[in-house]
N, C-alpha and C positions, 0 to 999 in steps of 0.2 A: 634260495630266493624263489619268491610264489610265483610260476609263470604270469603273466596278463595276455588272457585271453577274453574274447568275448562272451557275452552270456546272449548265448545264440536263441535260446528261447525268449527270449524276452525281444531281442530287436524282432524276433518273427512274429510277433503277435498280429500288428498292423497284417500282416500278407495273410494269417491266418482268418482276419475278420473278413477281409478283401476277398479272398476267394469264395470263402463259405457263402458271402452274401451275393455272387458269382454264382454259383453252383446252383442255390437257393432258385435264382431268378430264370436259369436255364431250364428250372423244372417245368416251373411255369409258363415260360415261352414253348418251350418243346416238351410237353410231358412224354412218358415213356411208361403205358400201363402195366409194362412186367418188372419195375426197379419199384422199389421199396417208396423212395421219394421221400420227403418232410412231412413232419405233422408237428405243429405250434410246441402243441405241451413238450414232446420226445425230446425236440432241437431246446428248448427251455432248459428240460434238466440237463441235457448235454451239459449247455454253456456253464450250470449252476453246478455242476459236477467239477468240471476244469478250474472255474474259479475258485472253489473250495480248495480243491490238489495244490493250488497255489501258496494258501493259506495256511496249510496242514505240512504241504513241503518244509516250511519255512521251519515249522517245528520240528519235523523229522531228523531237519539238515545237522543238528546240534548235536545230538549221539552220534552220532554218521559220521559228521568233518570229525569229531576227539579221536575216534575208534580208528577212522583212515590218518589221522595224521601223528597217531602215536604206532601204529604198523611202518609208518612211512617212516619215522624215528628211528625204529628200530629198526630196518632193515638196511643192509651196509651199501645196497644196490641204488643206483642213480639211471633212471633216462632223461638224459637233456631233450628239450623242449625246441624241438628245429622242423622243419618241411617235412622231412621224411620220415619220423618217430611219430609225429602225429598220426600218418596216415597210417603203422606200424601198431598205432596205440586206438585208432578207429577200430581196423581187425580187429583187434585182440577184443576190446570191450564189445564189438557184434557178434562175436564168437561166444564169450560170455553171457552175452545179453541170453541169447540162444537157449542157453540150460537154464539161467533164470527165468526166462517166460516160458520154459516147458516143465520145469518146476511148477511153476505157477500154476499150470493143470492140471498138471496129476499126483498135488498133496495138498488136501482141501482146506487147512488153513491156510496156505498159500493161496489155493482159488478163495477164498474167501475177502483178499485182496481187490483178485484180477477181474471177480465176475464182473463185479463192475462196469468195465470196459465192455463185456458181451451182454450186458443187458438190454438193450436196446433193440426192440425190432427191426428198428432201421439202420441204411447204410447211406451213411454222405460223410461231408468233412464234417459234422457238428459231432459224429458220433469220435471222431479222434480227439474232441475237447472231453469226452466222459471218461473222468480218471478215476484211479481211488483217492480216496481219504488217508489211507491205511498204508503209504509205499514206505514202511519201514522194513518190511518183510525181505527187499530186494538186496540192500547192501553185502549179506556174507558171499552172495558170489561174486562181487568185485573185488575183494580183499584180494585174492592170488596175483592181479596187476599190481594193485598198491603194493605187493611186498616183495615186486619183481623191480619196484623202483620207480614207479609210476608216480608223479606228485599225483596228489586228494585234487588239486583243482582243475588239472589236464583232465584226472578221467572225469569232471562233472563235465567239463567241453565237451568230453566224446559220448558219455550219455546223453547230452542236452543236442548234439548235433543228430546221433541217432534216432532220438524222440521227434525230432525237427523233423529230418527225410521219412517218419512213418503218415506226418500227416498229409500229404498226398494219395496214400495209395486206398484211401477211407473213400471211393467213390466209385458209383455206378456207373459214373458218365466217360469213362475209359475203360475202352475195353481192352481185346488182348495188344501189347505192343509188339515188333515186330522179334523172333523167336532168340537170338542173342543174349537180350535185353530182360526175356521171361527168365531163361533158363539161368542168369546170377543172379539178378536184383530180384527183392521182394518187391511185386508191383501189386496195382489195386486187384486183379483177376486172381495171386496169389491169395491176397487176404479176405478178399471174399470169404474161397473158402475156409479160412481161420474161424469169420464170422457164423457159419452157416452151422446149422445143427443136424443137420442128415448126418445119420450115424458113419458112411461113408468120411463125411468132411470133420469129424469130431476129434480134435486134438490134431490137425495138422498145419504144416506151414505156419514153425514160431519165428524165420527170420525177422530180426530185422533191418536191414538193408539188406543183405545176402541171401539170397533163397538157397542158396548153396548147401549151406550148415543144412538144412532139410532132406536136402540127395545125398548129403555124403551120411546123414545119420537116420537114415530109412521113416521119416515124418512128411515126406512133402507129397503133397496133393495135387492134381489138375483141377483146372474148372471145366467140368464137364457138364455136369445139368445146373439151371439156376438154384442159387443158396437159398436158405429161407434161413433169415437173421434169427438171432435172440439166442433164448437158453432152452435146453430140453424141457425142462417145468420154468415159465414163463412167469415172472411177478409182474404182478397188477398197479403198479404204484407207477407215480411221478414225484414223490417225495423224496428229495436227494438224501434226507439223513436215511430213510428206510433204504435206496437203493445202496448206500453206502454200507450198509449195516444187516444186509437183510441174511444174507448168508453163516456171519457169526451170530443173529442169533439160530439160526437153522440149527449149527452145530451143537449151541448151547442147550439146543431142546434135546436133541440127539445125544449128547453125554447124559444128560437127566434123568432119561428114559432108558440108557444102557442097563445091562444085567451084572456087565462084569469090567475088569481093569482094564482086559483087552479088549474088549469093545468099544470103550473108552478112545484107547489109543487109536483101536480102527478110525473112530469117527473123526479124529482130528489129522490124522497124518498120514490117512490113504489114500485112496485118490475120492473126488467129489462122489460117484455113485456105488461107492462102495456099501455093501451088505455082510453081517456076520453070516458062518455058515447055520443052516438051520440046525438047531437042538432035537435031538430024539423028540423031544417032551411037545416042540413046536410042531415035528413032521405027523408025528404022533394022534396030533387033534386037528391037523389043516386036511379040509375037503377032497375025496376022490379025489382023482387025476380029472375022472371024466367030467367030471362038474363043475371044477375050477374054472372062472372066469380069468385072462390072463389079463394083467395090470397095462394099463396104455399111458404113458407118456406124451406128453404137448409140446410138439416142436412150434407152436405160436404159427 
């Protein structure tokens, strides 16, 4: 029997427009010249981002429910659906969540997903409405709940409530809470530096609800200097099909331009800044040492 539960993103949408347009208005009243703050077009494609993700979910959803409820099928393991298995089955999928969105970094068809989300120079709640197009890439790590017994539509709850509690912590206008509070939950000061692109803050703090999963698996960060938002190489667009899309075609130019099978492979399933080793034949014809200009990078 299918639990009934709520579809928790959807009753939060109202509280999601509610705040942002909260957030929005505080800037204004009380600006603050060292936060990032709103700019029209950014908060634009945010919203046009999420509503898209909604659209594109919807598609996604249909291989995703056959694939989890034919695992569910087969698998001879049952969790009943009561107080305490939820919050049993919260864990587990924040646990999971965990490797899925550090997945998501460091194998670049997977980032090719998640840039998305880090495109933005800026940081408020508008930026938690910019998703991907593309979240098919996520399901194989939830499979190990579903085949421990987990119904398909409990763990969309406990995705959908995790997804719920990340959009608070998308804002400048909270800073640290009191030390408790920092050291389990992922809070907005956590994800800062998630957002930030100082090589320091680069790949760290993927909880989501729990900062934990980051201490106990050597990824978590402090915020210690302010972040500077965005992506190492920075794109220039407010075009949500290009922000959506901008990264696969990156790759596709990148396999085109490969030499060989494994380079091929590097470029789709390493991590995003990944480089082949240099070829004799390359080191061969590249510039003195002493004359080489070293290549610079835009942290935006």
């Amino acid at each position: 029997m299918e639990p009934n539960l709520p579809d928790v993103v959807l009753w939060s949408i109202p509280a999601f427009v509610l705040l942002t347009v909260v957030e929005m208005v505080s800037h204004r009243i009380h600006p603050d010249e060292d936060a990032a703050g709103y700019e029209t077009k950014d908060a634009v494609t945010s919203v046009s981002m999420g509503l898209g993700s909604l659209a594109f979910d919807l598609l996604w959803k249909v291989p995703i429910v056959a694939i989890y409820s034919a695992v569910y099928e087969l698998t001879p393991l049952r969790v009943p659906v009561l107080w305490w298995t939820i919050l049993l089955m919260l864990l587990a999928q924040d646990f999971l969540y965990y490797w899925s969105h550090r997945g998501h970094h460091v194998i670049r068809i997977l980032w090719a997903c998640h840039v998305v989300h880090h495109s933005s120079r800026k940081f408020n709640l508008s930026t938690a409405l910019r998703q991907p197009w593309t979240s098919l890439t996520a399901w194989p790590f939830y499979v190990p709940l579903v085949a421990c017994g987990v119904h398909p539509a409990a763990l969309a709850f406990c995705s959908s409530a995790n997804l719920v509690y990340q959009f608070w912590v998308h804002t400048e206008r909270i800073d640290k809470l009191p030390r408790p509070f920092e050291y389990v939950l992922n809070t907005p000061s956590h994800h800062r530096v998630h957002h930030a692109s100082q090589g320091g803050y680069l790949d760290r703090n993927f909880g989501g609800i729990l900062i934990l999963w980051d201490r106990f698996f050597g990824s978590f960060a402090a915020e210690t200097e302010r972040p500077v938002y965005g992506l190492t190489k920075n794109i220039a667009t407010y075009n949500p099909l290009r922000v959506a899309t901008h990264e696969y075609a990156a790759i596709a130019r990148d396999v085109r331009a490969a030499g060989s099978w494994g380079e091929r492979a590097g470029r789709i399933f390493r991590g995003p800044g990944w480089e082949p080793a240099p070829t004799a034949a390359s080191t061969a014809t590249a510039p003195p040492a002493a004359t080489a200009v070293p290549a610079q990078e835009s942290t935006g």
